[in-house]
N, C-alpha and C positions, 0 to 999 in steps of 0.2 A: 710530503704530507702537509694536510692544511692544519696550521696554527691558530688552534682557540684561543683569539686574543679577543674580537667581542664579547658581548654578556651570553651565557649561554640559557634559553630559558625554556624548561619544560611544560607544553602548554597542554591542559588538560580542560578537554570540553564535555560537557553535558547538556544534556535539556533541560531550561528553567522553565517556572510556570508560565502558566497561558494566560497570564497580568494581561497580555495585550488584548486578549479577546479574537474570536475569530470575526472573518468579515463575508459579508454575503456579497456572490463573485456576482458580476454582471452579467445578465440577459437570462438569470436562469430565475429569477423570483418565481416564485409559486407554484414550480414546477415539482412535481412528483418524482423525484430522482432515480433511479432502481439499480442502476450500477455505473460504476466510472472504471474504465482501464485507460493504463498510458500506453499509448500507439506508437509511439516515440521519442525521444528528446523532452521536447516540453510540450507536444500534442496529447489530448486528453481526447476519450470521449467518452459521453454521457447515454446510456439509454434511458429516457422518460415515455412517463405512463403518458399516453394520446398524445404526445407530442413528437414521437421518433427520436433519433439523436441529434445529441450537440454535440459541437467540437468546440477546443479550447485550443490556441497556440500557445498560448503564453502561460502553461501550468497552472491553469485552473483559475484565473484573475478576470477571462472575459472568455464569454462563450454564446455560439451563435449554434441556429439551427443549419442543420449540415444533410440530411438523409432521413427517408420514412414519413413524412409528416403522417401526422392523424395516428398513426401505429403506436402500439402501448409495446415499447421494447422493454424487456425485462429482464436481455443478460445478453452480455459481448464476451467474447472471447479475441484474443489473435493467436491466431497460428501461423509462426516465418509469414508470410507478406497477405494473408488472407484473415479475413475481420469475419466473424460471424454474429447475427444476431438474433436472438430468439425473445418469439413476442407472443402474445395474449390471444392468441387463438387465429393468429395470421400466419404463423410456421416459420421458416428461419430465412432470412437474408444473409445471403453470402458475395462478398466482394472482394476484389486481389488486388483493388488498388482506392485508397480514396477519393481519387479523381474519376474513376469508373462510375458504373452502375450496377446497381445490386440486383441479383437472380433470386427470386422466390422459391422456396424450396417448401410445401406442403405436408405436413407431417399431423395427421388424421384431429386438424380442431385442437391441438393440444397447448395447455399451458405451459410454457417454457419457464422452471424458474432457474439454470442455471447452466455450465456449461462444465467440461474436464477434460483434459487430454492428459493421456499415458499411452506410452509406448507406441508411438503413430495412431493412436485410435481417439477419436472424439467421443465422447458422451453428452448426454444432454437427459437434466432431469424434467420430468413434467408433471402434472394433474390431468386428468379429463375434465373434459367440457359436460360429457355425455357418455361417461365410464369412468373404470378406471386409469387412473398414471402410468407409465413407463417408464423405463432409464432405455433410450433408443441410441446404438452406436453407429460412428460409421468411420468407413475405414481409407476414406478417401476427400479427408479434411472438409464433411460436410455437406459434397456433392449429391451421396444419398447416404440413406437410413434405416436401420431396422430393428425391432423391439428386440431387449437385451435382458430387462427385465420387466415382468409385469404386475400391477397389483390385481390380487383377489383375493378371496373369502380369507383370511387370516394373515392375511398380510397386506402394507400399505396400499395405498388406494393413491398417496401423495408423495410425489419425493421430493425434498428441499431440495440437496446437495451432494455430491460427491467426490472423492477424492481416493488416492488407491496407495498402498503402501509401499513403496517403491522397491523395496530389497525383494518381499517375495510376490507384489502383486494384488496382494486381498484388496475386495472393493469395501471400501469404507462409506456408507449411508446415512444420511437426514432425515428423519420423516415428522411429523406431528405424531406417529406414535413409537414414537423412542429410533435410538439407534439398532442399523442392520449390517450384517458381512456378509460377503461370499468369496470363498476360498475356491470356488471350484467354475466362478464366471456364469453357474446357472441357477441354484438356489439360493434364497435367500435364508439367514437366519438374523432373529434377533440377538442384540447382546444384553447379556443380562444389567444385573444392578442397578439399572434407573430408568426412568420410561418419560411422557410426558414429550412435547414438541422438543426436539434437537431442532438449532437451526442452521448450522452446518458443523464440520468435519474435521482435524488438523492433524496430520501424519505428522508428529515433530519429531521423534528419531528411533531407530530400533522399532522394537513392539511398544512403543509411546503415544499413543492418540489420546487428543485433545478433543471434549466434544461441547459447543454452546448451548445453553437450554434456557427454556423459561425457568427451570426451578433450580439452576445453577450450574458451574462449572464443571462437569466431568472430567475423570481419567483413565484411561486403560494400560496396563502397563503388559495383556498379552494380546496384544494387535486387534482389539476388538472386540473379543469374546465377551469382556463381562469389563464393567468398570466402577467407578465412587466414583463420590463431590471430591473434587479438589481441594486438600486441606488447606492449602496456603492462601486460596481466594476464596470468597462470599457471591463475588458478582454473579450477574447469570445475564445470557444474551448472546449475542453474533462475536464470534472469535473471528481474527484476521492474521497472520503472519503475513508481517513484513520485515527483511533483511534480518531473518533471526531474534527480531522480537514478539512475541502476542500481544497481539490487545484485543480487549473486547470490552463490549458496547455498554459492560457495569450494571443496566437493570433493567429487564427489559417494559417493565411498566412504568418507567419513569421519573419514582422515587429518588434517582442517582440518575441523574444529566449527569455520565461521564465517560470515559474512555480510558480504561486502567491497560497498563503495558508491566509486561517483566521479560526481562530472556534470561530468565532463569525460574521454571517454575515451580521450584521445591524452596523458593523466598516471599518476603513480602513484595506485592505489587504496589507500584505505584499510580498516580492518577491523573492524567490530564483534565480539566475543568472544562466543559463545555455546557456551559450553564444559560450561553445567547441562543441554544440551537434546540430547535424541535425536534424529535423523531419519534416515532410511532416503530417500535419492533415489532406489533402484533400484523401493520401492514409487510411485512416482510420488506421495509424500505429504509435501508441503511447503509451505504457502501463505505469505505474508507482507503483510501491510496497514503503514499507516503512519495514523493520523487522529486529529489534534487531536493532534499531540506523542506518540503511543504507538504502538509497534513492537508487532502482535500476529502472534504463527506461530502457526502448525496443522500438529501435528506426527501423528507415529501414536504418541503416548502424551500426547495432549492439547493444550491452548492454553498459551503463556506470553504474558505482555506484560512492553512493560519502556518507561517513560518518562525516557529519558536526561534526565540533567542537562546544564545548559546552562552551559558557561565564560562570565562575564561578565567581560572586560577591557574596563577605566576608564580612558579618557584623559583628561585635562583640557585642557580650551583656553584655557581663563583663569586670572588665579591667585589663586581662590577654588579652596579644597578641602575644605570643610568642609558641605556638603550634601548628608549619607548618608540613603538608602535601606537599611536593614536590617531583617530580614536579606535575603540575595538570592543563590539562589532561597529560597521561602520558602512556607509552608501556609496562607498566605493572612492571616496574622497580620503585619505589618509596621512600620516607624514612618520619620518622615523628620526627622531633625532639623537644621533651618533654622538654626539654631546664636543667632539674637535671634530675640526676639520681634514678630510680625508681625502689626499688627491686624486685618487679616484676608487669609485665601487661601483661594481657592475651588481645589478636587481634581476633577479628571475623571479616572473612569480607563474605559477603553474596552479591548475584545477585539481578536483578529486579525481581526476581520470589522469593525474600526470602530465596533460597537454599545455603546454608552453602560451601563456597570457602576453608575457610582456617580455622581453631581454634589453634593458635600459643601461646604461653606463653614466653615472653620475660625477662631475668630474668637481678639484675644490670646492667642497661642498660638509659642512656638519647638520644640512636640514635635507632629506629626502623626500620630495614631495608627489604624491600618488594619484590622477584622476581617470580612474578605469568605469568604463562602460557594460560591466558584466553581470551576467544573470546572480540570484539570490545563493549562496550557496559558501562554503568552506575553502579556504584557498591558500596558500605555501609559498613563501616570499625567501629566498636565500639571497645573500649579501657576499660577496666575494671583495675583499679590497686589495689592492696596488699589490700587499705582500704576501697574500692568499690566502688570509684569514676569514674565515666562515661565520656565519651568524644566518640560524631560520628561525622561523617562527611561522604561525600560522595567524589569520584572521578571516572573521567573517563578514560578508558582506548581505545586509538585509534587501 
């Protein structure tokens, strides 16, 4: 059994504000942004208005044009190794590898504003050009396609967005004139209690949907039928879920430059400051990611990211206080000083995936000195010495 003879120290992180400001990434200035998904790793891509996509390698820090030129893409999806893109009255491209070439896929002049998959089936919401919208499925990742649902005379004519509830299936709707269900995959119905532009959709658990609006945050607590304003928020605007938390876009005319988050939403929310960044919600141009520790938007005057710093509060449980980790957070440049000297300790430090960074063995030594080359992110350092005495902790690296 390893012997707690190190400091033992309970590290507990959170998101600090956004003192630092976000930064506008490279090569996207002035671009119309309409959606960003991660592709994988640290590959991003971007679909913009006339411009086609970018791609980023490096998590949103630099991005170049990749695919489409001139084409006004206005929603990506991936599904397992196949990228779809759906654009402004050009139909969808679809590709199985990024080093390929994309096959046009024509779907009647329609505006695409967004994309869904459930259950092997693709969706894709639109507008007419020259009619009404549809929600067009297909059942063979894209290949083809056909009207699922349609608007006319008392019902939408536009569909933002969609998403479906995953226990029993109901399709959950966006439209500019309120939110819609269908339990039965062929009619539509509205749900009651609130009307006005929904701008999408968020299944969070049970019969729990979440819905963004111009005139504020909805709730449904029976899968859709009928909802309220969310008592715990104010904001109104584009909800997002990431990793079990919501955010949404706080106003959508502008008043609140902000981005509030809870994952918990019977509490107060909180609010990230994004007070350097433009966005227009009425152009329906505002995306948001979160991957590996970085906040990237896509606004209609380009990408920003911003990799919050992280509060490290240090308790101690023993009363050893003298085995610092510094600095922290840090550029990957750090040191640990054991405070005597230790004939030897062996350093593991591993990722948020658990994958093994470094296996170091330090030998007479009371100064541990650290110079790693790794991406931005949260990372786990264990100390093993001569008599098998443990010591972890965590730090991050900006």
């Amino acid at each position: 059994m390893k012997n707690t003879l190190f400091t033992l120290i309970l590290i507990v992180l959170s998101i600090n504000s956004f003192s630092q400001g976000w930064i506008s990434a490279n090569g996207m200035s002035n671009n119309n942004v309409k959606e960003i998904i991660v592709y994988n790793g640290d590959t991003l891509l971007a679909g913009v208005d006339a411009n086609g996509i970018f791609i980023s390698y490096d998590n949103g820090i630099n991005w170049s044009p990749h695919a489409l030129p001139n084409k006004s893409v206005t929603a990506l999806i991936k599904i397992g190794n196949t990228v779809l893109a759906g654009t402004y009255a050009d139909g969808i491209y679809k590709t199985d590898s990024l080093n390929g070439g994309w096959q046009n896929i024509q779907v009647n002049n329609l505006h695409i504003s967004s994309f869904a998959f459930y259950n092997t089936e693709t969706y894709f919401c639109s507008s007419g050009s020259m009619g009404p919208g549809a929600i067009y499925r297909s059942l063979d990742t894209g290949k083809t396609w056909n009207q699922h649902f349609i608007g006319h005379t008392g019902s939408p004519h536009h569909f933002i967005q969609m998403t479906f509830n995953p226990i029993n299936g109901r399709a959950l709707i966006a439209t500019p004139f309120g939110a819609h269900y269908s339990s039965n995959q062929s009619t539509l119905t509205q749900t009651t209690g609130f009307a006005g532009t929904i701008r999408n959709v968020i299944h969070w658990n049970n019969d729990t949907v979440l819905y963004g609006g111009d005139f504020g945050t909805y709730i449904s607590h029976n899968n859709g039928s009928s909802g309220q304003l969310l008592s715990t928020y104010s904001g109104s605007g584009q909800l997002f879920e990431i990793q079990d938390t919501i955010y949404s876009t706080g106003s959508w005319n502008l008043s609140s430059n902000s981005v509030d988050y809870t994952s918990n939403i019977n509490s107060t929310w909180q609010t990230l400051p994004v007070s350097n960044i433009s966005f227009n919600l009425n152009d329906y141009a505002f995306t948001f990611v979160k991957n590996n520790n970085r906040f990237i938007a896509g606004t209609p005057t380009g990408v920003f990211y911003y990799s919050p710093l992280l509060t490290v509060n240090v308790e101690d449980y023993h009363s050893q206080k003298n085995i610092n980790l510094s600095p922290n957070p840090n550029n990957g440049y750090f040191s640990i000083n054991l405070t005597t000297i230790r004939s030897q300790v062996r350093a593991t430090v591993t990722n948020s995936l658990g994958q093994i960074i470094i296996n170091k063995t330090f030998y007479s030594s009371d100064m541990l000195e650290f110079y790693l080359d790794i991406p931005p992110g949260v990372y786990n350092i264990e100390l093993v010495s001569e008599n098998d005495n443990f010591y972890s902790t965590k730090f991050l690296k900006l």
